[in-house]
N, C-alpha and C positions, 0 to 999 in steps of 0.2 A: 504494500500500500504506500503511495505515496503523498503528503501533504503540501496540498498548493493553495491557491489564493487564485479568484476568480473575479469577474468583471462585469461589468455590463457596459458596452462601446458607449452606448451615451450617460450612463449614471455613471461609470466606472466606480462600483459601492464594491468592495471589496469583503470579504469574509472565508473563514476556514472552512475546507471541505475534504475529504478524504478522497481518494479515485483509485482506480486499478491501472493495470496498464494498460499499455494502447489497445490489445487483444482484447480488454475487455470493456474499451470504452468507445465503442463504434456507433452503439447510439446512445449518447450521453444525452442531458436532459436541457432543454432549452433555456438561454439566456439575453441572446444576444439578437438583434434584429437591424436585419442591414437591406439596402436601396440600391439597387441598379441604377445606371445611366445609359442613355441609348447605345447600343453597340450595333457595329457592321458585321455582315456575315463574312463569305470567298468570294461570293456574287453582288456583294453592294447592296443587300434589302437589311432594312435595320427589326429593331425589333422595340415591340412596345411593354416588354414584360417587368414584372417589378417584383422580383425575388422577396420574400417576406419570410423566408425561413426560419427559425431560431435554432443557437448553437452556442455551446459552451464555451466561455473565452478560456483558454488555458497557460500554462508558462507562467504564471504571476508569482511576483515576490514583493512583499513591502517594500525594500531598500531599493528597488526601480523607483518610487514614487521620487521626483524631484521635490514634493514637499513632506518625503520625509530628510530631506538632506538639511543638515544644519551646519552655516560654517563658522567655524571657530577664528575668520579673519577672512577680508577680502581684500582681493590686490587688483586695482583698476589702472590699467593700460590703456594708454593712448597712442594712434600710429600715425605718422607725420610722413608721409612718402619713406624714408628709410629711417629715420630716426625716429624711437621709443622715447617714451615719459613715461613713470610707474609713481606710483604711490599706495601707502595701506590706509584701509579704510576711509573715514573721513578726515586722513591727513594731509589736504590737497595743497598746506604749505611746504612739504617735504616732498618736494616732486625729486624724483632721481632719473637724471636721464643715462641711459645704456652709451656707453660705452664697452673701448677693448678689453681693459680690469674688469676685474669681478668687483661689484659693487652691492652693498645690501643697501635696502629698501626698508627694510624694519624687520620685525620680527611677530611670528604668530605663532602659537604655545609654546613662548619661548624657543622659538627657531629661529633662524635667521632666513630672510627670502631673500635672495643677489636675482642680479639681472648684469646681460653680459652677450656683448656683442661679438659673435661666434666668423668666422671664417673655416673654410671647407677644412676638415680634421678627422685623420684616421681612427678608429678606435683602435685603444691599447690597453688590454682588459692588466697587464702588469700595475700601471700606472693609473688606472681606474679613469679611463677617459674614454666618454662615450665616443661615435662618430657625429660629425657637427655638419653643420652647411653655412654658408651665409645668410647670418641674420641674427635673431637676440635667445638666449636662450634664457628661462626665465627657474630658478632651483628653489628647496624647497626639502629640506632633508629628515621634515619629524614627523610625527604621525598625527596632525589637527586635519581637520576640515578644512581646503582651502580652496573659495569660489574668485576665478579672474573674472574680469569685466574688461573685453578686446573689443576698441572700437578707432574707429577711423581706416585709411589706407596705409598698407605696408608693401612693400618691395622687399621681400626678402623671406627666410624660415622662420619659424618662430618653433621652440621648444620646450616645453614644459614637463621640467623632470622634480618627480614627485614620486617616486618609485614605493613610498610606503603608507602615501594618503592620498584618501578621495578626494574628487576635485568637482568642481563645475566652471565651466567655460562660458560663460555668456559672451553672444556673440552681439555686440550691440551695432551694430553697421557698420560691420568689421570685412574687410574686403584684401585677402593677403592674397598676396602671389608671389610664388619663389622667383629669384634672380639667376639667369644665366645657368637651368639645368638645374638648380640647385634642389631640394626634398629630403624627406617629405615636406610638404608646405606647412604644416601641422601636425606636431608627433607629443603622444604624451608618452611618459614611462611608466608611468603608476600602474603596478599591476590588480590593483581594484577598480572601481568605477570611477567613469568618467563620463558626468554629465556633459551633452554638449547645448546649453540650454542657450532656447531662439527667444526670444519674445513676439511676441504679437507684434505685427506695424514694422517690426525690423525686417529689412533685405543685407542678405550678408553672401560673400562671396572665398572659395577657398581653391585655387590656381596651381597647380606642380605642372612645373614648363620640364621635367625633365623626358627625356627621350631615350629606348634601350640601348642603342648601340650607342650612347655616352659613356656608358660606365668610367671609364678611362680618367674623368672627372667628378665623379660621385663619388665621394667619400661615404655618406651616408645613404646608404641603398635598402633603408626598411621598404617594404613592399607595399606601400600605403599611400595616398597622397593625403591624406588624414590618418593617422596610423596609432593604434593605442596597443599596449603590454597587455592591458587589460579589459575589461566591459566599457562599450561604448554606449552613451546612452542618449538618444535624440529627443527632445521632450522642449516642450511650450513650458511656462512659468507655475506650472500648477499642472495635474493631471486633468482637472474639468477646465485648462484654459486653453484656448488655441495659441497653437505658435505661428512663426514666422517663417522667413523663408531663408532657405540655404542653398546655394547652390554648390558642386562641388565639382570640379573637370580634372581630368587626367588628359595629359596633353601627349602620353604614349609609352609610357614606364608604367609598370604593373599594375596594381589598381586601385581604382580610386577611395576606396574606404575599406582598410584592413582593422584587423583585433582578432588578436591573439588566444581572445576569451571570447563574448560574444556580443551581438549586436541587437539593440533594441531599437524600434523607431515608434513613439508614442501618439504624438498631434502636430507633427510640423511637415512642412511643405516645405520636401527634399527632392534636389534636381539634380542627377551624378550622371557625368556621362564621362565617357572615353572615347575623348574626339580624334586620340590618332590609333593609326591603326598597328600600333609598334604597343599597345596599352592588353591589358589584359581586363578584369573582371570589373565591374561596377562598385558591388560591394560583395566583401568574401571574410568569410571568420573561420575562425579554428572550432568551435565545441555547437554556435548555432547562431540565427536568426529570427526574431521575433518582432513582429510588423502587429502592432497594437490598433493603432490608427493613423494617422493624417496622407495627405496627397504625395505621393513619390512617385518618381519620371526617372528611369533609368534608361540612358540610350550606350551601347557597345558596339563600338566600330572594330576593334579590335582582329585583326585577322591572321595572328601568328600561324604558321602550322600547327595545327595537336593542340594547341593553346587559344582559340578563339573565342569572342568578348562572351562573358556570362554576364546573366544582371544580375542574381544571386546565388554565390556557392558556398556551401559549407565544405571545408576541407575532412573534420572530424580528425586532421594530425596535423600536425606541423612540416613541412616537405617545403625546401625552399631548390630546387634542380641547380639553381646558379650556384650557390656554394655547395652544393651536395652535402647538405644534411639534415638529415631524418631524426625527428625524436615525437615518441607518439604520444597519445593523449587517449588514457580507457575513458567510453563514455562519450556521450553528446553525440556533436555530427545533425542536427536536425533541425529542421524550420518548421514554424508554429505562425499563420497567419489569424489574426482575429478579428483584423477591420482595416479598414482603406480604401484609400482609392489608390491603385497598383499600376504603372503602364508601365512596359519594359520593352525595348525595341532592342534586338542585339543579334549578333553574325551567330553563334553558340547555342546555348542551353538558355533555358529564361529562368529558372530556378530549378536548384540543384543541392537536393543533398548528396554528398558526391562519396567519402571516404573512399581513397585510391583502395587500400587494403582489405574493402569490404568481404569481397569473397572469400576470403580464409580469415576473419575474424568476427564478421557479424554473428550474433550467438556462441559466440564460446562462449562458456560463464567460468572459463579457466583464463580468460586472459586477463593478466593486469600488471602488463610490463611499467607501466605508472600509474599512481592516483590521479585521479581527476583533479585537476588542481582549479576547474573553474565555478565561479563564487554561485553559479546553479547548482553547485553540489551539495551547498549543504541544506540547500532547501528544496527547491521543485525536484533536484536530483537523488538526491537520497534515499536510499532503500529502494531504490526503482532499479530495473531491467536495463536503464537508460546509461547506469555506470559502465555497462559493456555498450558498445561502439553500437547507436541503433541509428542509421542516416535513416529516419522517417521524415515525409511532408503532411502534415496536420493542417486544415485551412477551415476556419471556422464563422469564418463573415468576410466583408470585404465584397469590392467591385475590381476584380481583376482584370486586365486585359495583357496578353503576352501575343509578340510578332516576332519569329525567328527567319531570319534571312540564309542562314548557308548551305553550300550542298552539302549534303549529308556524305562522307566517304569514311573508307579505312581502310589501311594498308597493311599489309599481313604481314609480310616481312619488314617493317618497321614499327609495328604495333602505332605508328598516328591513325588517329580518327576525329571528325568531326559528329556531334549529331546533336544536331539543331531543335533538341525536346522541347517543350514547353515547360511541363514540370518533371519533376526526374525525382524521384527517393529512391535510394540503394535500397531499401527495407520496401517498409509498406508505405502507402498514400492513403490517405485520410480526406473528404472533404465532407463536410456537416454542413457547412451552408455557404453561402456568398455567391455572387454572381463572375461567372470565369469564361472568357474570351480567348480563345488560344487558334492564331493560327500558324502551321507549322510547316519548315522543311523536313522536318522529322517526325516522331509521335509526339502527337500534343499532350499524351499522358504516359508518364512511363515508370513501373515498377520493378527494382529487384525483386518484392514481395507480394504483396498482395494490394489489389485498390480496392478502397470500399468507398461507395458513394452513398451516403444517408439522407442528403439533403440539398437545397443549395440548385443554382441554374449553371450547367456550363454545355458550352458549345466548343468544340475539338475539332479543328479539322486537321489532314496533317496533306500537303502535296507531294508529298515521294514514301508515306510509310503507313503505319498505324494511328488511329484515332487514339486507341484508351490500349496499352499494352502492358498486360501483366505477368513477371516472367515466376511470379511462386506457385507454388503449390495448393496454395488457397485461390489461387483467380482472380476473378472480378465480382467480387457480388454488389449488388444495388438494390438496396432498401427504399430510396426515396429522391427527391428530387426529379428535376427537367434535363433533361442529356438530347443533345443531337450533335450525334458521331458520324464523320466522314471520312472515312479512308478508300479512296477507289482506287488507287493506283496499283492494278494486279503486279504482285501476290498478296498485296495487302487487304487490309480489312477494318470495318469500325471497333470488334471489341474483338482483343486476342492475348489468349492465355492457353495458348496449345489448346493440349488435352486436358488442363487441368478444369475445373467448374466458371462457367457462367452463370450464377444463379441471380435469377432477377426477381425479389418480393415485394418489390411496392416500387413507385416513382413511374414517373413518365418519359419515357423515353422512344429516339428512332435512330436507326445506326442503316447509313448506308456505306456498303463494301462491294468485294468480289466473292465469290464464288469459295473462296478461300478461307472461309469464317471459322470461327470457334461457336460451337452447337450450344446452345441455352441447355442447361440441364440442372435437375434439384427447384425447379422456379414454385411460388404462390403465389406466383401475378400471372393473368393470363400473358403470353408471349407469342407473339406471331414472325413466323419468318416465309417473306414471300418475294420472289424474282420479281424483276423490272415489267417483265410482261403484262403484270398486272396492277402493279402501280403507277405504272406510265413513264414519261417525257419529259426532257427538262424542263423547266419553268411552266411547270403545270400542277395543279391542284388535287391530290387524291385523298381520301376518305372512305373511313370503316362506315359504314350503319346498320341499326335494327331493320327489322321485321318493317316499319311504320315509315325508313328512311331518313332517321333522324341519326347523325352521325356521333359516333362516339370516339373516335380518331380521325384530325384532318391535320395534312402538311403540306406544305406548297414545296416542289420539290426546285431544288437551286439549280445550279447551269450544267453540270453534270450529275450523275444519278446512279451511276456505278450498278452491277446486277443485281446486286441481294440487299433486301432490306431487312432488319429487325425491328421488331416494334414491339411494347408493350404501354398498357395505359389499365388502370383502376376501373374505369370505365367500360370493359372489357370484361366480359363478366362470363364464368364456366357455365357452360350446357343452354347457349344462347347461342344459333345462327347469324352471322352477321354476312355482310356482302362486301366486297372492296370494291370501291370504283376509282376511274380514273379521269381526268379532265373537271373535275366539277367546277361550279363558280361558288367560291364563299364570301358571306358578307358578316361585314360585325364580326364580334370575338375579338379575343387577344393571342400574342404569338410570341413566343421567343425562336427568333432566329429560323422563322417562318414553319414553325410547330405550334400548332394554337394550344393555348394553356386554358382559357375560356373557348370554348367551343363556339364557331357562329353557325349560322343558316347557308344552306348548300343548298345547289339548284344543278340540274342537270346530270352529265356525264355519263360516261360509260361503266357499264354491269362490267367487271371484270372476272370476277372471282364469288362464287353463290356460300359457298361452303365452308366458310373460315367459321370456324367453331373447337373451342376448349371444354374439354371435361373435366372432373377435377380427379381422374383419375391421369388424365391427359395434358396438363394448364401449355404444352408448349403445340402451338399449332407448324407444321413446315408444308408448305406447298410442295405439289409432288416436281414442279420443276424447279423448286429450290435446291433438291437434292437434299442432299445430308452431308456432315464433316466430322472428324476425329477432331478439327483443331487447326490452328491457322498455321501457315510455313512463313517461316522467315524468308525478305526479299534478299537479293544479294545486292550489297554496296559497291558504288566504286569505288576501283582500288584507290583513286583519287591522287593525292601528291607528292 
């Protein structure tokens, strides 16, 4: 059993609750209620649907809350094109301006704070010197609470070492950008939290010009263009307050928001992109991500080989390939969505729990080459499953949308690959509710384990692979929610888990494929699966009805239509006759992603199919020229480059 702390996106009321693990919290109990916004399909028809699911917020800890943070002294900086001013607290006659020497600023629980203006500097762990860059490094050596306040324009790094207290960063129209290559733009050391607190009304800005093939001049090469040792945490001035806006660019050296621990984003309006294409990830952490709330825009250009842009990865270890070295981390590995507004445009993956080592460590309950050293450990972590290495994706409200751009390849004799998934968990995937947009050069859904869909709207398309791909032993099962899956690119298909189970018991859903599908089996919903023959043409209208002609499944089919379709709907009732037709006209009703969720009035078309009927000794109906399948084949990639 594990004990966490829970949410509600717009109350955010916190309180103790017990839970099991993720096996056994697939339909957890509702909390949370989240809003769509219009989204596009592959074919350009929007949709008018407004997701109203409820779902459990999860990941919560007290010491996220920025108004549980209390500081024992604050040190407000001012930036002047390249020159600093500091001062503590309300001592705004003691300005200290940075300089070459180390100079103190005052002192907070009896520490001393220096400020000191840095030039590019190797690390030399003998002599206890970090690596530095051009600009001001700001120290800070005891263990108080200490909140900065960065505001104005800077030219240059700024560094914030604090290696054994929590901090908060207010960024008060603070706008830095590193000098001539130099980075990270903004690096703290503290390996606890590290607020980075926006205000409301404030626009702030955070710039690393450096580029890969520099190196040769980067003394300081953390992998971050914001980079923290420890928990990063993005949050407005209060949990019930909205923040501000951040934006954050990586101009083509690794990526633009790293931590070593993990990453939270509460209510502020975060822009990160990776405008060159020599850059790698968006934002990527070592143990996890968790997307609470507010608006984030990640755009990845990024197009190394084997390494192209993600908008979020959890690594689950630490691996940095440039210096070659590996030290791993038991435990974590996992993204937890609970509310937002999400858009990710990127060459790669859109989110990813990734852990390289997954296959030979997910499930051992024998591994524990280290303790989990991060600060989830001793609360949401604890006692849970999650201390051995579990890259799950959990998504629990929110308005997603994910657009991946690249071709999908892989190269055998070099082991590079590109694939361009939408959402990707080594483990299982999770989604309870939110509304999810995915269109993809690869599978819009992808599991090492199992996907369980409870609740929640999403639309998956993928154009070279799999809609919803689940590669465990448990499959696909779906409970609930609005699903329209597209995968027609032969060999592919909308839902595919081999031969393992497709079980479909509640929710509404249409999955169009090839010929190539994984067979519904075990289902309590009725389920129909029936060839193109009889549901028609593209950009045309087809529809289940009773006996009276009143329909109880209608979907307007998009500009391709692939052979096979799957369908189920509530509506759909065992030991009941229905007919499919095809061409109808409908009027009225609602639709997501041209699957009506409110059913309208039909008129017309063609009798296709008389004899669509479930028993409940029967619930999966297959037309006799749908054929049947063991289970879907994997397509072959190109070898690519």
């Amino acid at each position: 059993m594990k004990s966490k702390f829970f949410v509600t996106i717009f109350a955010i009321v916190f309180f103790t609750s017990c839970a099991n693990s993720v096996d056994e919290t697939k339909n957890s109990a509702a909390t949370v209620i989240i809003s769509s916004s219009s989204l596009i399909t592959d074919d350009g028809s929007s949709t008018n649907y407004t997701d109203e699911t409820e779902a459990e917020a999860d990941g919560y800890v007290s010491e996220d809350l920025y108004e549980n943070f209390t500081a024992d002294g604050t040190v407000f900086v001012n930036f002047l094109g390249t020159s600093v001013n500091a001062y503590i607290d309300n001592d705004s006659d003691s300005v200290v301006t940075a300089k070459t020497e180390e100079t103190s600023i005052g002192k907070i629980s009896g520490t001393k704070v220096t400020i000191l203006l840095s030039e590019n500097t190797e690390e030399d762990e003998d002599n206890d010197i970090d690596a530095a860059s051009n600009g001001v490094i700001l120290q800070y050596k005891g263990t108080g609470k200490v909140k900065y306040v960065l505001s104005g324009d800077y030219t240059g790094t700024v560094f914030i070492k604090n290696k054994k207290a929590d901090a908060a960063v207010v960024l008060n129209n603070a706008n830095i950008t590193s000098e001539s290559g130099a980075g990270p733009a903004l690096r703290f050391s503290s390996e606890l939290r590290t607020f980075i607190v926006i205000p409301e009304g404030t626009t702030n800005s955070i710039t690393d010009t450096r580029l890969l093939n520099q190196s040769a001049t980067i003394y300081d090469t953390k992998k971050g263009s914001l980079y923290a040792k420890g928990a990063l945490i993005f949050t407005g001035e209060g949990s019930t307050v909205s923040g501000g806006n951040l934006s954050v660019e990586n101009k083509g050296y690794k990526h633009a928001i790293y931590s070593k621990d993990y990453v939270r984003i509460e209510n502020v309006t975060l822009d990160v992109s990776v405008s060159g294409t020599t850059g790698r990830d968006c934002i990527r952490a070592l143990n996890a991500v968790i997307i609470d709330n507010g608006r984030i825009s990640l755009t990845g250009n990024g197009t190394i080989t084997d390494d192209e842009s993600v908008g979020i990865k959890v690594e689950g270890e630490d691996a940095d390939e440039d210096d070659l070295t590996l030290e791993y981390t038991s435990g974590a590995g996992f993204v937890i969505i609970n509310g937002g507004s999400i858009e990710i445009k990127t060459v790669a993956k859109g989110i990813t729990a990734h852990w390289k080592s997954s296959e030979s460590l997910i499930g051992d309950e024998s591994y524990t080459e280290t303790a989990n050293s991060s600060l989830l450990y001793s609360t949401f972590l604890s006692g849970t499953s999650y201390t051995c290495p579990n890259p799950y994706v959990e998504i629990n409200g929110g308005t997603i949308s994910i657009t991946t751009s690249g071709t999908p390849y892989e190269n055998t004799s070099t082991g590079e690959k590109c694939s361009p998934e939408g959402i990707e968990a080594k483990s299982d995937l999770i989604i309870n509710a939110g509304t999810i947009t995915l269109n993809c050069t690869d599978d819009a859904l992808n599991a090492g384990g199992a996907i369980y869909i409870n609740g929640g709207a999403l639309y998956a398309y993928s154009s070279e692979n799999d809609a919803i791909d689940a590669n465990g032993s448990k499959g696909i099962t779906i409970t609930g929610g609005t699903i329209v899956a597209i995968g027609i690119n032969t060999p592919e298909c909308a839902f595919d888990c081999d031969s393992n189970p497709l079980k479909i018991t509640g929710g509404l859903l249409v999955g169009l494929g090839t010929n190539n599908y994984t067979e519904p089996k075990n289902c309590s919903q009725s389920v129909g699966v029936i060839s193109n023959s009889y549901y028609g043409s593209a950009n045309t209208t087809m529809a289940i009805t009773d006996s009276s002609g009143n329909p109880v499944f209608v979907y307007t089919l998009p500009s391709s239509v692939g052979t096979i379709m799957i369908l189920s709907s509530p509506e759909i009732k065992t030991g009941t006759t229905y007919t499919v037709k095809s061409g109808v006209t409908a009027s009225g009703g609602t639709k997501f992603h041209n699957l009506y969720t409110d059913l309208p009035s039909i008129s017309g078309g063609t009798s296709t199919l008389s004899t669509f009927k479930t028993t409940s000794s029967s619930l999966v109906y297959t037309a006799s020229s749908a054929g049947s399948n063991t289970g879907a084949k994997e397509g072959n990639r190109p070898s690519g480059r």
